[in-house]
Structures are given as structure tokens and as C-alpha cells.
FIPADO-684641 format. One record per residue (C-alpha): x, y, z. Coordinates in steps of 0.02 Angstrom, whole numbers, plus 50000, padded with zeros to 5 digits. Example, Ala and Ser with C-alpha at 12.3 -4.5 7.8 and 13.67 -1.06 7.14 Angstrom:
FIPADO-684641
@x->50615&y->49775&z->50390
@x->50684&y->49947&z->50357
//
This chain:
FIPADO-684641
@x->47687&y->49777&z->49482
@x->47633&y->49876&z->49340
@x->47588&y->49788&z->49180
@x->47667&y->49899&z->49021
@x->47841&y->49866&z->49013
@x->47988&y->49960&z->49082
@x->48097&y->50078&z->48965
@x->48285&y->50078&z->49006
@x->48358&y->50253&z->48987
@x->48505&y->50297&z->48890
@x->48684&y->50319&z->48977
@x->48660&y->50518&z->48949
@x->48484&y->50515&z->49035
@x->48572&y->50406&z->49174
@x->48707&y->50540&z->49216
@x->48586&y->50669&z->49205
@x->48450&y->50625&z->49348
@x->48597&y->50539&z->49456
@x->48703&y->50701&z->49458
@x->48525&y->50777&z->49559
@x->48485&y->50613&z->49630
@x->48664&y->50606&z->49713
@x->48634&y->50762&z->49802
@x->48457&y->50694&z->49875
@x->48498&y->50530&z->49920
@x->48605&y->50545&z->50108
@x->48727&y->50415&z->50119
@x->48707&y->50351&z->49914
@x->48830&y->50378&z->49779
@x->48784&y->50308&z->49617
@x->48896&y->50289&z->49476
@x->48808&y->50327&z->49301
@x->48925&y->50205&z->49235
@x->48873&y->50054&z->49318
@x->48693&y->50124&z->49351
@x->48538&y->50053&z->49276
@x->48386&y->50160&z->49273
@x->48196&y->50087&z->49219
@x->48046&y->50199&z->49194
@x->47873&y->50169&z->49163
@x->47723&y->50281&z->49152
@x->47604&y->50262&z->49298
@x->47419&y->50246&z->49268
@x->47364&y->50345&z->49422
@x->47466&y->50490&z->49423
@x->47464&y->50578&z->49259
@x->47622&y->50664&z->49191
@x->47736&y->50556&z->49316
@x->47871&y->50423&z->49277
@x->47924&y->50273&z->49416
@x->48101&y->50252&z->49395
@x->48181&y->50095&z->49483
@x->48361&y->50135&z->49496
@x->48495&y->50025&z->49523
@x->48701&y->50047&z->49559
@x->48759&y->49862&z->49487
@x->48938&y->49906&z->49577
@x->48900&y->49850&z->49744
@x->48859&y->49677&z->49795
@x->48700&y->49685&z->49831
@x->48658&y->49833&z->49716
@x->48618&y->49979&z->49776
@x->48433&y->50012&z->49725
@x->48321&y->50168&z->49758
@x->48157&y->50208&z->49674
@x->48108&y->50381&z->49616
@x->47953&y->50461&z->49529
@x->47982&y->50589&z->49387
@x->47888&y->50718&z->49324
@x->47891&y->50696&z->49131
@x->47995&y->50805&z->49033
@x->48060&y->50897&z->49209
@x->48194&y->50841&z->49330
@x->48077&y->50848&z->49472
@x->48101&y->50698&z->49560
@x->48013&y->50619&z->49742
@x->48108&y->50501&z->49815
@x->48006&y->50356&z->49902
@x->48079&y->50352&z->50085
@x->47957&y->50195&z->50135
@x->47840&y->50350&z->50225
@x->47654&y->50363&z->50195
@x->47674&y->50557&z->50211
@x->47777&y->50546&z->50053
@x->47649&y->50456&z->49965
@x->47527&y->50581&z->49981
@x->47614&y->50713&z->49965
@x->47626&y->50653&z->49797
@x->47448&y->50611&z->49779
@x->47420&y->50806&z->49828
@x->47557&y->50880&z->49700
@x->47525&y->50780&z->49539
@x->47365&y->50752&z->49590
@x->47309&y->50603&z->49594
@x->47192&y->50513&z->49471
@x->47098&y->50342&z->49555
@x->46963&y->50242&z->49455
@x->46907&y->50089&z->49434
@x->47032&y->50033&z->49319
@x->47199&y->50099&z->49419
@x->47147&y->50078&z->49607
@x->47196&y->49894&z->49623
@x->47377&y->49956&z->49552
@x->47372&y->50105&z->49665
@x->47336&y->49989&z->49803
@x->47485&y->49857&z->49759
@x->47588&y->50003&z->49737
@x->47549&y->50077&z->49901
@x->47599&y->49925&z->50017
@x->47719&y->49905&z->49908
@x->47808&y->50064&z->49956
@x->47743&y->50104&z->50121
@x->47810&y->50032&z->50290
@x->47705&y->50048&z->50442
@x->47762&y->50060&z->50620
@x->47725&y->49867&z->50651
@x->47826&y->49840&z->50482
@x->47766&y->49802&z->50312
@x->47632&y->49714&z->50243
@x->47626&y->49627&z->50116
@x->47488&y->49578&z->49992
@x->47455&y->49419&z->49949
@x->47368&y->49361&z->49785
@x->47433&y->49191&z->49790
@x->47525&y->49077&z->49889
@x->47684&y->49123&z->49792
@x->47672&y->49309&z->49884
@x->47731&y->49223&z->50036
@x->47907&y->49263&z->50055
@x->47944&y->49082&z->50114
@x->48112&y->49051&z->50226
@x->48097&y->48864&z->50116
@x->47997&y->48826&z->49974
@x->47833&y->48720&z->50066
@x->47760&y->48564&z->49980
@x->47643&y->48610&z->49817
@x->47492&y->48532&z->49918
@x->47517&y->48677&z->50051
@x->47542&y->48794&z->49897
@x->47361&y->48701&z->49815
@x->47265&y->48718&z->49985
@x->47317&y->48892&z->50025
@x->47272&y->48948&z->49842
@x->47114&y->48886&z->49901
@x->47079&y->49028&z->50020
@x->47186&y->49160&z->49951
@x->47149&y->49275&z->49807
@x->47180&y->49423&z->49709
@x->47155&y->49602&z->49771
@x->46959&y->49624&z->49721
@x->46849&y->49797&z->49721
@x->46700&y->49753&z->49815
@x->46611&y->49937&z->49805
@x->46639&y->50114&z->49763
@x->46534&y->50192&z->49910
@x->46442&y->50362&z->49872
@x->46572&y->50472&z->49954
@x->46708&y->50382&z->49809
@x->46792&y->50280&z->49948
@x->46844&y->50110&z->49845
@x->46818&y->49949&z->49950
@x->46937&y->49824&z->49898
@x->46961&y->49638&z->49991
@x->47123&y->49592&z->50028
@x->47231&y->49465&z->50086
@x->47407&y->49514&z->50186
@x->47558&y->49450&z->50272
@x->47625&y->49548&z->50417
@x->47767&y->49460&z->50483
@x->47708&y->49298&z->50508
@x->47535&y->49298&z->50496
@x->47411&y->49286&z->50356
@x->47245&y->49379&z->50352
@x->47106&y->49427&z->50266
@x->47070&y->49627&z->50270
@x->46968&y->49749&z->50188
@x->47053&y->49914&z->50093
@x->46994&y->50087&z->50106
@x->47049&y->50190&z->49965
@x->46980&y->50386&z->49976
@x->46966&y->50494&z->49812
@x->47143&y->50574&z->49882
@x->47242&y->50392&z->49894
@x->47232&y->50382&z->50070
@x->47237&y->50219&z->50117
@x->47156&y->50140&z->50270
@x->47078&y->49961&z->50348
@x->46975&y->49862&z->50422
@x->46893&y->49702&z->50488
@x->47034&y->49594&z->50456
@x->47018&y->49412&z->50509
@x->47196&y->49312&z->50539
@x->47169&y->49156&z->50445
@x->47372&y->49079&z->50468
@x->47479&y->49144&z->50607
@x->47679&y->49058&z->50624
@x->47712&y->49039&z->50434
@x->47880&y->48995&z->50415
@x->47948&y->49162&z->50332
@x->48105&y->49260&z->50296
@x->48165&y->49374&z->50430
@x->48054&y->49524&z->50391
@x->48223&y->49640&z->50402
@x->48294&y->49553&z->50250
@x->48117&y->49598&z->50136
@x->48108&y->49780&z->50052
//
């Protein structure tokens, strides 16, 4: 999602955030032994670390992500909730411009579920989360119509207007984003272009 590359923390940094992460997390014991943690700086929120956190002792792993406040053990841990989100955006705060938006926006649906479930963006045909890999010439002609997340305006009030395309369930559409100077997301005039695509069981996809 982001493009620098991840760092992977030492075994003593490990231990350290799990023994407070292990108190935070209901239900989720992680061993710093078998427990893998990844950070990465985060272009729109200044000061933070994303840390993608996986216990490699289960089967599937257990996996929780977490941001960090750099050099602190301040942690928020992403519970899927838009309050969460900008909660965030209020605390760090948040910094959106024309070079971070699309990434706040991928990150957003990314880590966000809605009450109808989550969506999904789609910048090529290989975004589907296909229950069988489809012929290449469905792949070619859907390429066709699909594309990547694109600003179309920065209104007066700030409000970023970005094009979209999204899978909800099994539907493709086209939609436009709202993004305000706060990183509260909303949208708008979508269009379905595909309903019935054969997908995985939306349960099964983070």
C-alpha cells in the first residue's frame, strides 16, 4: 500500500510493544518469539509509524495492525471503525496534500468496514479478489474500463475529488471520493458497471 519499504524491528523492540499490545488486544496473545513486527513511516500523519504485526504460531497467523507514535509507546489499534480513523486524524493531526491523499484514500478502505461490508478499490482487474482466476481476455477487457484512483479537483473549501473504481461484494462500480481537509471520507454518484462477479465469500477478505 505504501511505497517506502517496511523496517522489521528487532526481537527487543518486538517484546517491548507486545507486552502493551497484549493488554489492548481482547482475546489476542502474541508471543514475541514467534512475532513479526513491520513498520513504516506514513506520509500523511507526521510523527506516526504503521506497524503490521503478525503471531507466525498459529495457522493462519494471527495478524493485527497498529499505528505508533515515533519514539513513544502510544499505540491505536485499527478495529476496522471509521471513528478510529479519525480519531487519529484529530490526535496526530492529520496532514492531506496532493501528493499523500491517493495513499490516504487506499489506506482508508483499506482499513475501514462499513455497515454493508467493505469495499474495495480497484485499480486493476487484479484487485478483484476472484473465487477462480478468469481468462486474461476478461482481465484485458476489464483493464479497459478500470483504472487507478485519480484526483480530479481540489475544490475551494480543500475537499479532494478523487474518481474511483470499487468492489462491494459482488459488484463493480465507478464512484467519486470526497476527501475533507480532516480525512473524512465520503461519496458519491457511483454508477455499477459489473454486478455477479464471481468473488470470494466477502467473510473470508480482511
Amino acid at each position: 500500500m505504501f511505497d517506502e519499504s517496511y523496517t522489521k524491528l528487532k526481537l527487543e523492540e518486538v517484546a517491548e510493544i507486545i507486552d502493551i499490545l497484549n493488554k489492548d488486544i481482547e482475546g489476542s496473545i502474541f508471543d514475541p518469539l514467534e512475532t513479526t513486527i513491520l513498520s513504516i513511516d506514513i506520509p500523511f500523519y507526521p510523527d506516526y509509524k504503521f506497524l503490521d504485526i503478525a503471531d507466525h504460531a498459529t495457522n493462519p497467523p494471527l495478524q493485527r495492525y497498529a499505528f505508533q507514535k515515533s519514539g513513544e509507546l502510544d499505540f491505536t489499534i485499527i478495529d476496522w471503525k471509521y471513528d478510529t480513523i479519525y480519531n487519529l486524524n484529530a490526535k496526530v493531526p492529520i496532514s492531506l496534500n496532493e501528493d499523500n491523499v491517493i495513499e490516504y484514500v487506499r489506506f482508508f478502505f483499506s482499513y475501514v468496514k462499513g455497515r454493508h461490508g467493505k469495499f474495495i478499490i480497484c485499480e486493476t482487474a487484479d484487485h478483484i479478489k476472484w473465487k477462480d482466476e478468469p481468462p486474461q481476455e476478461v482481465k484485458k477487457s476489464l483493464n479497459k474500463t478500470i483504472s487507478p484512483l485519480e484526483i480530479k479537483e481540489k475544490r475551494k473549501d480543500g475537499v479532494f475529488v478523487i474518481n474511483a473504481f470499487m468492489m462491494l461484494k459482488d459488484a463493480l462500480f465507478s464512484v467519486q471520493v470526497f476527501v475533507d481537509s480532516t480525512g473524512r471520507v465520503t461519496m458519491s454518484d457511483h454508477e455499477i458497471l459489473i454486478e455477479d462477479i464471481p468473488v470470494l465469500d466477502s467473510s473470508f477478505i480482511q
